[in-house]
C-alpha positions in Angstrom: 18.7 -1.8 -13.9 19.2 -5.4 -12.6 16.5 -6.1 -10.3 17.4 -9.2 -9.7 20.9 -8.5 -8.5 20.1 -5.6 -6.6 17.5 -8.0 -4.8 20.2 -10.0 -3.7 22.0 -7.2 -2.5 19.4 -5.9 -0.9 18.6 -9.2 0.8 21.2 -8.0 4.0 20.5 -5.0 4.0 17.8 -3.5 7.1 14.3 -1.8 6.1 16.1 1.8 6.6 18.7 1.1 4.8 16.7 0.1 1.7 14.4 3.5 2.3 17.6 5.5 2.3 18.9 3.9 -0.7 15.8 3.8 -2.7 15.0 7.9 -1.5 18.9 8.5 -2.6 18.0 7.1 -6.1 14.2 8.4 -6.6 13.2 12.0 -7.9 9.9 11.6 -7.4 8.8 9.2 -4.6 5.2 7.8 -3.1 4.5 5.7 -1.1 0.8 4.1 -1.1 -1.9 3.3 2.1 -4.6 1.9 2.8 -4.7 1.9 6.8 -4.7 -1.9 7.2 -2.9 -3.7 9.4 0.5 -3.2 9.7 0.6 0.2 7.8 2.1 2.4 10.9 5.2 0.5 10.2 5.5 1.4 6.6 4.5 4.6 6.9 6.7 5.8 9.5 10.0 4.1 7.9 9.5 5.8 4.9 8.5 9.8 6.7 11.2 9.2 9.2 14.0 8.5 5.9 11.9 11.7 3.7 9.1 13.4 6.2 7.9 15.2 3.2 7.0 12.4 0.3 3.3 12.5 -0.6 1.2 9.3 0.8 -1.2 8.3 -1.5 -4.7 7.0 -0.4 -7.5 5.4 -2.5 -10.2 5.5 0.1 -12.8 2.9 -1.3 -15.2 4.3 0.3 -16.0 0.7 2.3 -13.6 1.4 5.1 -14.7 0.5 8.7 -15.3 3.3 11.4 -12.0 1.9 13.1 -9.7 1.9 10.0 -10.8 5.8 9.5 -9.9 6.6 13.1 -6.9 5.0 12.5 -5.7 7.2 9.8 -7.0 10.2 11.3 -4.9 9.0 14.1 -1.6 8.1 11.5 -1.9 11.4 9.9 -2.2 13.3 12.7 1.3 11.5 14.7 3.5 11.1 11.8 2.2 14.5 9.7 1.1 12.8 6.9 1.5 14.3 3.9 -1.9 12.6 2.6 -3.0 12.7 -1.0 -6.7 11.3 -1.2 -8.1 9.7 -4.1 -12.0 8.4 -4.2 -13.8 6.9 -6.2 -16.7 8.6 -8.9 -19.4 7.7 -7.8 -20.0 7.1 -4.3 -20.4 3.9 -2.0 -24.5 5.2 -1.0 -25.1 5.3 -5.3 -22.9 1.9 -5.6 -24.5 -0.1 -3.4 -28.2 1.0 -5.0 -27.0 -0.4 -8.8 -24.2 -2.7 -8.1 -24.1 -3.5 -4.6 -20.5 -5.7 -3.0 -20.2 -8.6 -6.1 -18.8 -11.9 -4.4 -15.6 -12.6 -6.3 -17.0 -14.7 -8.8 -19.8 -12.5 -9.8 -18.7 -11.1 -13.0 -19.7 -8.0 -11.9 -16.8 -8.0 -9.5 -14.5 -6.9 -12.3 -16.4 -3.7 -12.7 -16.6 -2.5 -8.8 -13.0 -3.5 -8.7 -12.0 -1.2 -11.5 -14.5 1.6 -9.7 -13.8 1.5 -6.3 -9.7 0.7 -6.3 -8.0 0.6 -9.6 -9.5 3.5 -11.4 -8.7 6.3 -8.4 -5.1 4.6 -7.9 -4.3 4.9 -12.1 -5.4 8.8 -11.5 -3.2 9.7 -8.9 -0.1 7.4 -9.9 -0.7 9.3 -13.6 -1.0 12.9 -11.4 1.8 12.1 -9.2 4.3 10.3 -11.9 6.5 8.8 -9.4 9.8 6.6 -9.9 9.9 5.4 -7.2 6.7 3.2 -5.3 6.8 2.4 -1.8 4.6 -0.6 -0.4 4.0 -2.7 2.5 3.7 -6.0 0.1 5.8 -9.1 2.1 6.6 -12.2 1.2 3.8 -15.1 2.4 1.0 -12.9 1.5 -0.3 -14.3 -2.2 1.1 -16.3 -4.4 2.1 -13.4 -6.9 3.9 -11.7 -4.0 6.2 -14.9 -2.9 7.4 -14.6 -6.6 8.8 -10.8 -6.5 10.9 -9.3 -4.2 12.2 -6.2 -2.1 12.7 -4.6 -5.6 10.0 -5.2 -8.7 8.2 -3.1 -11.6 4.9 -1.8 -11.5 3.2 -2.6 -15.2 3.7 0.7 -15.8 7.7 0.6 -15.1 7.4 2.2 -11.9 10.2 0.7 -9.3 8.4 -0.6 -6.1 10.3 -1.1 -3.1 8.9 -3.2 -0.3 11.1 -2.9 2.7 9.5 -5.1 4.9 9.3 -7.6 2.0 11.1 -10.3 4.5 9.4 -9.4 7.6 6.8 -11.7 9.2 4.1 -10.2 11.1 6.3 -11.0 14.7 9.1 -8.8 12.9 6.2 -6.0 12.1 4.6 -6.4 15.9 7.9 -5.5 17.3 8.8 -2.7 14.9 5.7 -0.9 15.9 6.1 -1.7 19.7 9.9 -0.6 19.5 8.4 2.7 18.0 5.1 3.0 20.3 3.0 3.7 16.6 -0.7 2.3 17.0 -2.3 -0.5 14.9 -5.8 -1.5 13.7 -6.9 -4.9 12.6 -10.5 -3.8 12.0 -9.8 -3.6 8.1 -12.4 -4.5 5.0 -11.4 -4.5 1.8 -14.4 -5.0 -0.7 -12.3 -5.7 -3.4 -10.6 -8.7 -2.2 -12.8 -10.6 0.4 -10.0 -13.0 1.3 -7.0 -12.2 2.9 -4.6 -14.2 0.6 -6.5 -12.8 -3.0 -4.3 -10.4 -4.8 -5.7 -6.4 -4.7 -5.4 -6.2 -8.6 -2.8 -3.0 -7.8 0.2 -4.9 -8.0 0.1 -7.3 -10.9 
């Protein structure tokens, strides 16, 4: 497959029509959450294209009051076909022997690999999918300006952003055009700063 060509194609093409393509071409889609900001719009593309395909949450266990409520309230509207993943040990034990490393703590390596990579490695090797579907966009980290709607997980899965072009205007009207709620309330333990890269993606 040439990503890079297909990219180009892709580049006039809407975010329904890449879902519809990608779904066309995928035996065994996901597409991942984690209830921040912006997620309604992802997640109802992608149900509204295949109501069926399995959503795939690594709950760190850190998640505000609000961002819960909000995915009891996602689930609930779109019929969520959710597929929880947690971490071993849990956030009570965590914070007792490791606590929230700052991201320079060497430390931080370690709860990273607990709280967020080690459940998402389980359920990608339960689920085996071919096809990814994320919410990354363009002007979000530096390693995310430098793929595009179309890239490669390092495990050779395909990931399809459709909002890859999208701005967050673009993503405020998609979810007022389609009455789907949003929460802004959103901590993730792992990252700290809003432009740091998850560690999922590379």
């Amino acid at each position: 497959m040439d990503i890079e060509k297909i990219n180009i194609e892709l580049a006039t093409k809407t975010p329904l029509e890449i879902v519809q393509w990608a779904i066309t071409n995928a035996q065994t889609p996901v597409v991942t959450t984690n209830f921040r900001p912006y997620e309604s719009a992802i997640l109802h593309l992608v149900t509204t294209v295949n109501p069926s395909i399995k959503v795939i949450w690594c709950d760190t266990g850190y998640n505000t009051s609000s961002t819960y409520k909000h995915a009891e309230e996602l689930t609930k509207l779109l019929a969520l076909d959710i597929q929880l993943y947690i971490p071993k040990q849990t956030a009570a034990h965590r914070d007792v022997v490791l606590g929230i490393p700052q991201v320079e703590d060497p430390k931080h390596r370690l709860f990273t690999e607990q709280v967020k990579l080690e459940p998402f490695k389980r359920a990608m090797t339960e689920h085996c999918p071919d096809v990814w579907f994320t919410n990354l966009r363009k002007g979000q980290t530096a390693f995310r300006d430098s793929i595009g709607v179309l890239s490669k997980s390092a495990d050779g899965v395909l990931k399809i952003s459709p909002f890859y072009h999208y701005s967050d205007a673009d993503l405020d009207q998609y979810i007022a055009d389609h009455q789907l709620p949003n929460e802004f309330n959103y901590f993730d333990p792992t990252k700290q700063l809003d432009n740091r890269e998850c560690g999922l993606h590379k």
